[in-house]
Each structure stands twice: as C-alpha cells, then as structure tokens.
MARLOTOR-810707 format. One line per field, with one value per residue (C-alpha): residue number from 1; residue in three letters; x, y, z. Coordinates in steps of 0.05 Angstrom, whole numbers. Example, Ala and Ser with C-alpha at 12.3 -4.5 7.8 and 13.67 -1.06 7.14 Angstrom:
BEGIN
seq: 1, 2;
type: ALA, SER;
east: 246, 273;
north: -90, -21;
up: 156, 143;
// end
This chain:
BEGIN
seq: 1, 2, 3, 4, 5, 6, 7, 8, 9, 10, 11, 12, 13, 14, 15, 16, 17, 18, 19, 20, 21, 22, 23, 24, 25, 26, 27, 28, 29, 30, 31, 32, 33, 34, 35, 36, 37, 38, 39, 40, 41, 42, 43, 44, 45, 46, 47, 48, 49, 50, 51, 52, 53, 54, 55, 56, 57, 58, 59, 60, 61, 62, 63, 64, 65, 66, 67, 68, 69, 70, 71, 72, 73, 74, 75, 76, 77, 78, 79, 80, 81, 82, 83, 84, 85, 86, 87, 88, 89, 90, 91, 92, 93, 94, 95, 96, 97, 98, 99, 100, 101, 102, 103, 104, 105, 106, 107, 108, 109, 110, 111, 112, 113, 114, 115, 116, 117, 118, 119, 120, 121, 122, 123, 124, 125, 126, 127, 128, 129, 130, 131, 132, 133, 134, 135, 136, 137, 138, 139, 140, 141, 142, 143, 144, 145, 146, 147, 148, 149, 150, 151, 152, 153, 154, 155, 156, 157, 158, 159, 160, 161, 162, 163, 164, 165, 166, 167, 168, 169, 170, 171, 172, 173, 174, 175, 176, 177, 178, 179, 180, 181, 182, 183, 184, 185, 186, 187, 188, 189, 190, 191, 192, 193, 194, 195, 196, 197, 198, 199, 200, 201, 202, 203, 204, 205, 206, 207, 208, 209, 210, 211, 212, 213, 214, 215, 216, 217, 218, 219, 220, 221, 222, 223, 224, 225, 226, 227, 228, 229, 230, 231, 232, 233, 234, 235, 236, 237, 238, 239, 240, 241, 242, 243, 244, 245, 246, 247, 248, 249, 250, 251, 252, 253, 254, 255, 256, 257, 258, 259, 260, 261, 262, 263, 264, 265, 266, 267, 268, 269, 270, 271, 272, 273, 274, 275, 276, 277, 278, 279, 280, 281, 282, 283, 284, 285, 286, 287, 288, 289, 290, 291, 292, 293, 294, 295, 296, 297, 298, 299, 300, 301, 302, 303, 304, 305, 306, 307, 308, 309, 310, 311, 312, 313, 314, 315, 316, 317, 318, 319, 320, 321, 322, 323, 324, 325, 326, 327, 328, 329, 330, 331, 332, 333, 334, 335, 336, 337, 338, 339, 340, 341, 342, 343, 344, 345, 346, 347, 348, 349, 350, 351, 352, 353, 354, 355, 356, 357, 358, 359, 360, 361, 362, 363, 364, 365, 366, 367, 368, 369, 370, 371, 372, 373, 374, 375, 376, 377, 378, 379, 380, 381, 382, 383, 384, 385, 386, 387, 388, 389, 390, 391, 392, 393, 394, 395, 396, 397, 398, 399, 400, 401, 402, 403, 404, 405, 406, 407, 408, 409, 410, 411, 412, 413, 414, 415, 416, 417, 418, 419, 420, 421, 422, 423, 424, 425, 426, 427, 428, 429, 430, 431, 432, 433, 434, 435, 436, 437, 438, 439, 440, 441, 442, 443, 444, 445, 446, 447, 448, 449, 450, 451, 452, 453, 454, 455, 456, 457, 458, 459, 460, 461, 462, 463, 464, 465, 466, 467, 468, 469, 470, 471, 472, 473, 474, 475, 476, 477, 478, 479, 480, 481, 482, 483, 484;
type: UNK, UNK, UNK, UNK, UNK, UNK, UNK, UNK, UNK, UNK, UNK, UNK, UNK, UNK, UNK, UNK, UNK, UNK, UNK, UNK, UNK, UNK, UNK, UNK, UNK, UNK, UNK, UNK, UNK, UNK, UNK, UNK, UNK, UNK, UNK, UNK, UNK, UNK, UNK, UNK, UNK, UNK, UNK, UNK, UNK, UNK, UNK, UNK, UNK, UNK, UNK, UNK, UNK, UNK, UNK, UNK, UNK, UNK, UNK, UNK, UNK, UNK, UNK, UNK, UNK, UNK, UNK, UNK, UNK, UNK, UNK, UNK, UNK, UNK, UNK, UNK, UNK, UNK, UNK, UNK, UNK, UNK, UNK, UNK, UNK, UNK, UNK, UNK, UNK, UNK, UNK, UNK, UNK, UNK, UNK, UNK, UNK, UNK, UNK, UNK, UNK, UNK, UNK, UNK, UNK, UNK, UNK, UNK, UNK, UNK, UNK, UNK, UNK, UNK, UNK, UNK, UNK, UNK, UNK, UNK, UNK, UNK, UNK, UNK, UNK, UNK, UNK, UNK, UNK, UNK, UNK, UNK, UNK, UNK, UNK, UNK, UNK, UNK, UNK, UNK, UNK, UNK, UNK, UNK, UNK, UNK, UNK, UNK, UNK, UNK, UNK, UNK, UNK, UNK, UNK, UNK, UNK, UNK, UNK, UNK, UNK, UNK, UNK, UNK, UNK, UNK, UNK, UNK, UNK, UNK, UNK, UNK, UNK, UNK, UNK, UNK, UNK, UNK, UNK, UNK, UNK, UNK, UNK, UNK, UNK, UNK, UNK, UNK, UNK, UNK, UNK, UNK, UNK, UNK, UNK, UNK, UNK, UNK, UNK, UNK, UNK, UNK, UNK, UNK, UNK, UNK, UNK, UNK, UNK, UNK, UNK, UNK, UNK, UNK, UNK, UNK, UNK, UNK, UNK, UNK, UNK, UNK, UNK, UNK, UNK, UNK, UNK, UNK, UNK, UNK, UNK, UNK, UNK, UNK, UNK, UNK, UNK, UNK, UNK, UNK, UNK, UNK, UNK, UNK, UNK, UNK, UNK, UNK, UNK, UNK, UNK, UNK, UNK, UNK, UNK, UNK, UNK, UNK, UNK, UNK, UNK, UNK, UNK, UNK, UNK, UNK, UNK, UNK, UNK, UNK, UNK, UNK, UNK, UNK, UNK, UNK, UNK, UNK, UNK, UNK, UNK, UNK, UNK, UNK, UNK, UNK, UNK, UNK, UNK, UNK, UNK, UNK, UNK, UNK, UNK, UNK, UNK, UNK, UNK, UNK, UNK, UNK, UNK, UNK, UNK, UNK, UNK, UNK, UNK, UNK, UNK, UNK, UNK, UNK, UNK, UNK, UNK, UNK, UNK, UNK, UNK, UNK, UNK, UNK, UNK, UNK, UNK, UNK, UNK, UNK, UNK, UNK, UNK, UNK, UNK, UNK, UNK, UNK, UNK, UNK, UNK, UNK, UNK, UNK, UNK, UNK, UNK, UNK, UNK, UNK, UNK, UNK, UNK, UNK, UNK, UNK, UNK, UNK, UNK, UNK, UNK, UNK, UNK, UNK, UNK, UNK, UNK, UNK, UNK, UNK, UNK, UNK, UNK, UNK, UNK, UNK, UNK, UNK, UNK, UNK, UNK, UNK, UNK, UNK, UNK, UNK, UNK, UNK, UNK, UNK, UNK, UNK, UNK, UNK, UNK, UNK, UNK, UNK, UNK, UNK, UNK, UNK, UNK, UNK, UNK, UNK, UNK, UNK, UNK, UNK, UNK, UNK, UNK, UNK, UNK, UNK, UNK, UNK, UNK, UNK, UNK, UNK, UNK, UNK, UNK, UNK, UNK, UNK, UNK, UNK, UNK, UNK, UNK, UNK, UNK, UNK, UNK, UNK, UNK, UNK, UNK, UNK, UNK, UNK, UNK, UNK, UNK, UNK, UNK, UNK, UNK, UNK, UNK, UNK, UNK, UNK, UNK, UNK, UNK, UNK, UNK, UNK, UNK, UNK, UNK, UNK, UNK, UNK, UNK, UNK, UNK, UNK, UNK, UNK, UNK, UNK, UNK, UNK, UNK, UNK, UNK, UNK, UNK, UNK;
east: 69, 88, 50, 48, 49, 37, 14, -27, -58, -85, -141, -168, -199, -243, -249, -175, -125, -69, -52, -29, 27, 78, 126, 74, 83, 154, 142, 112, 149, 172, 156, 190, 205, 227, 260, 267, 197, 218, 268, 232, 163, 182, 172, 132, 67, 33, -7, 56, 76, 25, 38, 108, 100, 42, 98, 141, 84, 65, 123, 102, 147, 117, 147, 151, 127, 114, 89, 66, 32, 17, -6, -83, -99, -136, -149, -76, -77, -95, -31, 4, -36, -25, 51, 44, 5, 49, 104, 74, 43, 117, 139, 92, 105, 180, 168, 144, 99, 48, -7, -42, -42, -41, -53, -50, -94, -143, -209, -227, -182, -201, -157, -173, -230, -229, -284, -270, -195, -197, -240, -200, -143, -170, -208, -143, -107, -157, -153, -77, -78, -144, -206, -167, -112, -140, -136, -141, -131, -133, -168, -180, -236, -256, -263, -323, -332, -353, -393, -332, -287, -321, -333, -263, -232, -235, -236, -223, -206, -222, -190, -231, -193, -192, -145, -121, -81, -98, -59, -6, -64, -113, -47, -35, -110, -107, -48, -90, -145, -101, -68, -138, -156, -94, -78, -146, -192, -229, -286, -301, -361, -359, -430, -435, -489, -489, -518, -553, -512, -439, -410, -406, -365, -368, -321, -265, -263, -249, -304, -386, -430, -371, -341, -414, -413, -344, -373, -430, -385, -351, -411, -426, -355, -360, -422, -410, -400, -365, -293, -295, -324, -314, -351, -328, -348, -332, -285, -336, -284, -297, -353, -360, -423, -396, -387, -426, -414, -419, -410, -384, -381, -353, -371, -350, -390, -450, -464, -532, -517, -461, -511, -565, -506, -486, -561, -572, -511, -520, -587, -571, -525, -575, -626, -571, -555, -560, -511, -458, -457, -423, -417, -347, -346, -290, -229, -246, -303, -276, -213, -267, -300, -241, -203, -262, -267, -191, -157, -97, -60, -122, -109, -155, -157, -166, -210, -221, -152, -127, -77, -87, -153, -126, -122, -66, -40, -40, -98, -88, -158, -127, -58, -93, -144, -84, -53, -113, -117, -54, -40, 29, 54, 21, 35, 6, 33, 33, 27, 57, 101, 156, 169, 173, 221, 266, 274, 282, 342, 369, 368, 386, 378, 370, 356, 297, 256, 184, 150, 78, 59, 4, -54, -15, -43, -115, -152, -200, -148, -141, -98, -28, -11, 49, 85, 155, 190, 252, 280, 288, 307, 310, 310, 318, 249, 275, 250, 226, 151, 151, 81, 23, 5, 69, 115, 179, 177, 214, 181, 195, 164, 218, 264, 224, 231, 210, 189, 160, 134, 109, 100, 64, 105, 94, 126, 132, 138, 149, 113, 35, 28, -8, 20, 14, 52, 104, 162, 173, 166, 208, 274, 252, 269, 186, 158, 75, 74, 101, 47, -23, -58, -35, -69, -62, -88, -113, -190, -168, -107, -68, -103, -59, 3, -30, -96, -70, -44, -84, -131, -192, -192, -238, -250, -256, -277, -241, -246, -212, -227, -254, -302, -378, -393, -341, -357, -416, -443, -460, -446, -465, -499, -554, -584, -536, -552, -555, -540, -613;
north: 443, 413, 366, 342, 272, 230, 156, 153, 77, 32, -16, -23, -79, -56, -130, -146, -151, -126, -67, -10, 35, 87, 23, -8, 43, 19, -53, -62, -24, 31, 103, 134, 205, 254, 222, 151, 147, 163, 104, 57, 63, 83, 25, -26, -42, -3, 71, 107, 72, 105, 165, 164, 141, 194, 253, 212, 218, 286, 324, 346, 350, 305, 335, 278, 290, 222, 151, 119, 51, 2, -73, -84, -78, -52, 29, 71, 129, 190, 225, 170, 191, 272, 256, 234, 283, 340, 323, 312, 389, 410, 385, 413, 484, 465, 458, 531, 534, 476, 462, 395, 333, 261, 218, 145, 117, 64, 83, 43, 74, 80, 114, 115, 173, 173, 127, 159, 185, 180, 230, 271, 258, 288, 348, 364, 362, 415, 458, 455, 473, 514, 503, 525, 470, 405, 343, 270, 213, 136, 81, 13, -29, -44, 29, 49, 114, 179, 245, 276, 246, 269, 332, 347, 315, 335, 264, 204, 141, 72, 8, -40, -106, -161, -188, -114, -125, -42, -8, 25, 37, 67, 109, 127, 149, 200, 228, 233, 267, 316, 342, 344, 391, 441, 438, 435, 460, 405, 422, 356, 346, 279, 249, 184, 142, 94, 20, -10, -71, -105, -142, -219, -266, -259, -201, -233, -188, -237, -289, -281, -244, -189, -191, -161, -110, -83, -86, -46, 6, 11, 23, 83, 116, 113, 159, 228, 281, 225, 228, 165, 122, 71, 7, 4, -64, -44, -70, -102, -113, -41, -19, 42, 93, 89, 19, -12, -13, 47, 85, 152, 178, 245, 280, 344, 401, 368, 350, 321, 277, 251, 239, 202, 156, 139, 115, 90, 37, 30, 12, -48, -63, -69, -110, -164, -158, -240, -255, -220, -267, -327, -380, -417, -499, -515, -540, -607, -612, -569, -615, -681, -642, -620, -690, -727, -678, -697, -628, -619, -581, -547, -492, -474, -403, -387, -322, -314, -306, -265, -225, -176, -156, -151, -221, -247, -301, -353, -392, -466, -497, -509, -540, -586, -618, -622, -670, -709, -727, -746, -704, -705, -659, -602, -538, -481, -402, -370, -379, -322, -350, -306, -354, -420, -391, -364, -440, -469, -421, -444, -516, -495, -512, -591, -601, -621, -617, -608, -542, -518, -480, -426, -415, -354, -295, -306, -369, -345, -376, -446, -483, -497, -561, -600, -634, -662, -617, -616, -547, -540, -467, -400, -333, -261, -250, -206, -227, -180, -200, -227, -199, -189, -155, -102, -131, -92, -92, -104, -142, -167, -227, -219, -276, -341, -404, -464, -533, -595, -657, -727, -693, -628, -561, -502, -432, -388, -315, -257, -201, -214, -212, -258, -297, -251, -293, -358, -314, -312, -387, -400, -373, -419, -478, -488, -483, -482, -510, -579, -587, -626, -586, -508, -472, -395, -345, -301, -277, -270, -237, -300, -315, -259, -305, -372, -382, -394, -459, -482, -543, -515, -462, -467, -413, -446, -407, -434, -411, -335, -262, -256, -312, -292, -309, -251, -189, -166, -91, -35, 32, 27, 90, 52, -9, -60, -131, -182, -155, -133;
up: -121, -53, -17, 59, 69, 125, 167, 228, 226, 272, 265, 344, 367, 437, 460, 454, 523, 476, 502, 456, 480, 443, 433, 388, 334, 324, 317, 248, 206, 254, 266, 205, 201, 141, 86, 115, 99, 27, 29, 52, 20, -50, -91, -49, -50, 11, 4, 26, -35, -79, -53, -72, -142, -158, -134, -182, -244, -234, -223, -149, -83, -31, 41, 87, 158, 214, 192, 246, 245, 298, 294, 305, 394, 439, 437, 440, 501, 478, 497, 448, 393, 408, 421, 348, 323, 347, 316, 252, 261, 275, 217, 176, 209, 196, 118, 99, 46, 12, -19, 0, 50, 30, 88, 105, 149, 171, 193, 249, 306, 376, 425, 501, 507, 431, 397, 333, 333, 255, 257, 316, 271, 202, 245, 285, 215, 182, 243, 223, 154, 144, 95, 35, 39, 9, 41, 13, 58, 34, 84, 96, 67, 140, 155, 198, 170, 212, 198, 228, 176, 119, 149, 158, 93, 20, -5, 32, -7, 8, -13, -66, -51, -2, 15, 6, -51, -92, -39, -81, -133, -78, -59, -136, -139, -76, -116, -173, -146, -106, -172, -207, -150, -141, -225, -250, -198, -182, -140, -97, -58, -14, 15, 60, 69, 131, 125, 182, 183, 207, 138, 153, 129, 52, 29, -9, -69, -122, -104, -114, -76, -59, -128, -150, -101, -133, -200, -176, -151, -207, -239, -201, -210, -285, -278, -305, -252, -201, -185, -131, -89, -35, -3, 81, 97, 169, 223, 272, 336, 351, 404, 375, 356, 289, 277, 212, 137, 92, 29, 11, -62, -78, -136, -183, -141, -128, -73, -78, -123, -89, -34, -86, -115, -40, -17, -74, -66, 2, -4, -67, -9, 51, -7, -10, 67, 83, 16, 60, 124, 127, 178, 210, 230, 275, 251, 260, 222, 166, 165, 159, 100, 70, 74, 46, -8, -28, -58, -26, 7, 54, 84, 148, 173, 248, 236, 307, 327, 264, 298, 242, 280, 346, 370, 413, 370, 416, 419, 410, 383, 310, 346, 391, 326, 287, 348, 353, 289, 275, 219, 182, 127, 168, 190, 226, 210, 271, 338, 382, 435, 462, 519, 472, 427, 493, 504, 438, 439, 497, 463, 400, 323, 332, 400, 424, 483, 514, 507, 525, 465, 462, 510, 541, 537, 566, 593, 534, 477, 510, 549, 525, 480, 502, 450, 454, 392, 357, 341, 262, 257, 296, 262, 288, 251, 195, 120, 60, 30, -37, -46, -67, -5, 23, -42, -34, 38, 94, 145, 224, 258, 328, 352, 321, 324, 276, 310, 288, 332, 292, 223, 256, 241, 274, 263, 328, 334, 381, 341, 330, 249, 197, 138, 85, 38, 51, 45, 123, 136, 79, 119, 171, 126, 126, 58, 58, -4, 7, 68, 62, 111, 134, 189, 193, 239, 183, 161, 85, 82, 76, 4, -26, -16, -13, -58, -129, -107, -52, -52, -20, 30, 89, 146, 210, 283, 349, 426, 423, 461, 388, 382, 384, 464, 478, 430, 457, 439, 486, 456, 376, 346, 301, 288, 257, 224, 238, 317, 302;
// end
C-alpha cells in the first residue's frame, strides 16, 4: 500500500496589508520536499506528524511529495499557489503507482481570484488522481468549509482542540480512516451542513460553553454507522462566500444520514448561538480588573493583533498601557520590529539606547512608543518548541532582540508568529514565568504553553487592521450572526 502525502496551508486573512508572496512559504517551517519532509515531521506534534506515525502503525509507504505552509496574510497570487501545486502533481507522476492521498491543510485559504482555493486545491487534486483514488485531507478548526471541498474529498478531517493541541491525533485519525478504506473497504459518505453564523469569542476547547459542544460531537461519532465528524468554528478575517461555521459528518455509505447527523448538530449549535460570543475590554481596564482581583501573574492577550490570523504584529495599544501604568515585572511576547532589532544590534548586548518600537506597519496599529531600552539579548531567532502545540519542532522567530526599559520587557522579532509556548523567550534570557503581568499577541493559542500556571487570563481588544471598525463584509454567501 503506498500513499501520497502532502501540505498546502494557509490561513488568509482578506483585511490584512501583509502581503503573501512565494517567499512566505519558506518562512515558517520552509517548503519541504521528498524526504526532508520525513525528517523533519516524524515525531513532532503537527498533522504531517500524524501522518508519519499512522505509515509507521500500519505498515504502509507514505511517498512524500511538497509541504508548503505560509504564516497567516493576506490572499497568495494564484500563480504562487499553481507554482506549488505543479510540483506536487510532478511528483506524484514521478512516484508510479499508489493508492491514496493524505493531505494537510487549513481550510480558510484565499488566493488572489481564488475565494475558496481549498476547494481549487482538493478539486485540482481529484482531477489528478481520478474518482477511484481516495483522498483524506485533515483541517483546521477555523476552517470555513465549501461544497467544493466536500465534493472533491473522500473525508476531510477537522481538528477538535483549541488551542489546537490533537494535531498529531487528527493526523493519526486521517491515517486511520485511509487504511479502513483501501484494507477494509470502507465506503464513506461525507455531508455538510452550513450554520448561519461567525463563532465569537468562546471556543477554547477545555472551558464551558465550547467544551459542551465537543462532548456533543463526540456524541454523534459514537453513533453506529459514523466514521467522523468535525465542528469548523470558522475563520472570520476572510470576506469570502463561504465564510461561517459548519459541520460535516461522514458516515459508512449513507449518505442521508450523514446529512441528518450534520443538521442535526448544526442546528443544537445555532440554538446556543449567543453562548458562543464573547466580548474584549481594553487592556487597561482588563489590567484594573485583573490587579484588583490579585492572581498573579495575568496574562492579557492582544486578540486583535494575533499575528497568527494575519495581523502585522506591531500594534502598540498593550505597550503604551503597560507604560502608563507603570508596570514592573512585565513583559509583552511579541512585537514585530525588524528595524528595532537592526539597531539594538548595532548597540549590542548591554548597550542601551532610544528606540521607537511598534506602530510600523500601518497608521491602523498606533503610533510608535519611545522608551529609552537597554539591550538584554539578541538571537538569530532559531529555538525548538517544547510543546504542547508543534512539540518536537523546530521553530524561527528571525534576528530578535530582547529589551527592557523601567521593569517593562519586551521581546522583538523579525518573523510574525505567536507565543505558542515560553520556549522562545526563554533563549532570550526572558522567562514568562517570573513576570506579574505578560501580554501576548495571541487569540488562544498561547494557553497551550501558558495556562496551567497562569493567574487569570483575560482577552483584551486594542486599535489593529483587525479590530471591529476595520473588518467590514461585502461578499458573504448567507446570512451570518451576529453580522445579522
């Protein structure tokens, strides 16, 4: 049994300025081809991951073809994505004979002309390898899933955690379910059911009213007949017809029932529509709540500029409220400053100087804060992740640079990426953990690394292209609450 394997990923924000191009496939973790894909993957925490260790399990050869995965931006040019495409398609042609595709993907990319390249992806794919070739591909949580993609996958895979911590598992599971299908002739039949809403605030898997939602889908896949199924809470930077939250169950050659199970979830989901919103207070009145409330350390997340959907990095709201009031033992993980760090090198480890940090990119973020700093460390950016989330592997923040001015450290980077855990700031002589207050530009992903030993975590909204008064809708292909 051989099997194809693959990565095209990018989540696509259509209100960020970051521009995509073919260099930001290779700033992640690179575009990987062949067996380097094997190396590097095998053993971590990531789908790829899965993949690997399911080929491992069941005895199968997994043929390595292009992984190619960009940070969240604006929508990639179509010839990028093609460019990418073809060479996974000659590599495929290269490898003679096989019998499925496992794919990694994301589920909420938007190339230029393309409002659903997932779904140009998956149907360009099946044009490549024919109806009788089965192919499983394994998504996102904040997938917004197409007609097209179902249409043109066997199964498709979503993940159940956030912060996404199941990824080898989801990964594992695809293998599974490939094998069931090419050993034992499983016969799957995949429905979708689209809700008329964009998921708010209140997805964190492990906490009440999301937690429930889980439990209910579990719940559904222990049903005889079903082989899977998968909540997409939606990625809601995306302009897109198919923007909104969903479900898709796939059953054992039944296809109406995978349909029934499907509405049926979606609709519990759609009951409880206002237990999934959520609402932000700045950062200064979070930090008043959370200083009179006394557990330390708080940690504040800048949801607005999570790089990790698309936003520059730079925005300086949290900085300047940490200034003004005076906080010490503080911290914020990261702000994305090329220019800053070019001058802290210049000075060096223990120099100090004046630097305008932030406020870069876009009027939108803010104006710079200027502080007088004192360089505590530089790095080249290189670190592994110590986990939950990508444990095993190697990571990349660019040249970076740590600073710290009256009690107030900050951690600059080159390469637009959220604290996932505190491995990174830790070879920046910065440890999290020994701070009263942390900021983070992060929507939940941070938790994975950082909640069993916070205080009291509060998510906080400051001025960003992200913030509400800048994502406005004009090409959505259904109602969606609470937009209406």
């Amino acid at each position: 049994m051989r099997v194809i394997t693959g990565a095209i990923s990018h989540e696509t924000s259509t209100f960020t300025p970051v521009a995509t191009t073919e260099e930001s496939f290779y700033e992640r973790f690179g575009v990987r081809r062949a067996e380097e894909i094997i190396d590097t993957f095998r053993g971590t925490n990531t789908p790829m991951g899965g993949f690997i260790d399911g080929a491992a399990f069941h005895q199968f050869e997994l043929i390595p073809t292009v992984y190619a995965e960009a940070h969240p931006s604006g929508p990639a040019p179509q010839q990028v994505l093609d460019k990418i495409l073809d060479q996974m398609f000659s590599d495929m042609s290269s490898a003679g004979q096989f019998d499925g595709v496992l794919l990694e993907m994301h589920g909420s990319m938007v190339a230029e002309g393309l409002p659903d390249a997932d779904g140009y992806i998956l149907s360009k794919v099946r044009e490549q390898v024919g109806r009788d070739i089965p192919i499983v591909a394994q998504l996102d949580i904040h997938s917004n899933i197409s007609v097209e993609m179902i249409e043109a996958a066997d199964v498709l895979i979503g993940r159940e955690t956030f912060p996404e911590v199941d990824m080898l598992e989801r990964g594992r599971e695809c293998s599974d379910v490939l094998v069931k299908m090419l050993r034992e002739g499983l016969r799957p039949t995949m429905a979708l059911a689209k809700i008329p809403m964009m998921w708010g605030l209140n997805q964190v898997t492990a906490h009440s009213p999301m937690k429930e939602a889980i439990e209910k889908l579990h719940e559904l896949e222990a049903r005889p007949g079903v082989v899977c199924g998968s909540i997409a809470t939606c990625f809601p930077l995306a302009d897109v017809p198919d923007m909104g939250a969903s479900v898709y169950v796939v059953t054992e050659n039944d296809p109406t029932a995978a349909q029934g199970l499907a509405d049926e979830l979606a609709e519990w989901i759609y009951d409880r529509k206002e237990l999934w919103q959520g609402s932000m207070p700045s950062t200064r009145d979070a930090l008043d709540l959370a200083i009179e409330d006394g557990h330390f350390p708080i940690i504040l997340a800048d949801r607005n500029d999570n790089t990790g959907g698309g936003s520059p990095g730079d925005a300086t709201g949290m900085l300047r409220t940490f200034v003004e009031a005076g906080l010490t033992d503080a911290c914020i993980l990261y702000i994305v400053d090329p220019d800053a760090i070019g001058r802290c090198q210049k000075v060096g480890v223990g120099g100090s100087l004046t630097l305008d940090i932030g406020g870069k990119s876009t009027p939108v973020q803010g104006d710079p804060v200027r502080l007088d700093v004192e360089v505590i460390a530089l790095s080249d950016g290189r670190f592994r992740y110590d986990g939950p989330m990508y444990a095993g592997l190697d990571g990349n923040m660019g040249p970076s640079a740590h600073v710290q001015c009256n009690g107030i450290h900050v951690i600059l980077v080159t390469t637009r990426e959220q604290p996932f855990c505190t491995a990174f700031a830790c070879t920046l002589q910065l440890d999290p953990r020994e701070m009263k207050t942390i900021g983070v530009k992060s929507a939940a992903h941070f938790r994975a690394g950082f909640e069993s030993w916070a205080g009291q975590i509060h998510v906080v909204a400051e001025p960003s292209v992200h913030s509400a008064e800048h994502v406005q809708f004009h090409n959505l292909g259904r109602r969606v609450y609470p937009l209406d």
